[in-house]
C-alpha positions, 0 to 999 in steps of 0.5 A: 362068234360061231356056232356052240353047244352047251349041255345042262341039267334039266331045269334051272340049270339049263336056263342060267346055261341058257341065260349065259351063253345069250350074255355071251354072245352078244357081249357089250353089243344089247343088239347083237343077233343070236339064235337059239334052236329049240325043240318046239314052238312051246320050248321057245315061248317058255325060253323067251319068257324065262329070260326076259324076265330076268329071275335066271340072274338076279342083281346083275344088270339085264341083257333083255332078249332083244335080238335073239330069235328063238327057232325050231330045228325045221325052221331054222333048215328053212332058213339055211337052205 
């Protein structure tokens, strides 16, 4: 899968957008990798704490987080380059 961009409302909203598209790309693959790019380290802390703990999509079985690097736009250029 490549690269994609999703817009929300802020808030709840934008955090089962969030949970989705993890759930997306990673499909039947727990350990597929997939990068978010947040706009601070804060951003990325709340992001990871929100989806692991699993209230953006109640009754359904839970992807976890693992493999999914949560980076800023300057580290994730750090990366590429």
């Amino acid at each position: 899968m490549g690269p994609s961009v999703e817009i929300a409302e802020y808030g709840r909203p934008a955090g089962v957008a969030l949970a989705t598209a993890v759930a997306g790309a990673k499909g039947d693959r727990a350990l597929a990798p997939v990068t978010v790019i947040v706009a601070s380290h804060f951003v990325g802390l709340a992001a990871r704490r929100l989806l692991g703990s699993g209230v953006l999509t109640p009754g359904t079985e839970r992807q976890g987080i693992a493999n999914v690097s949560f980076l800023t736009p300057h580290r994730f250029a750090e990366l590429v380059a």
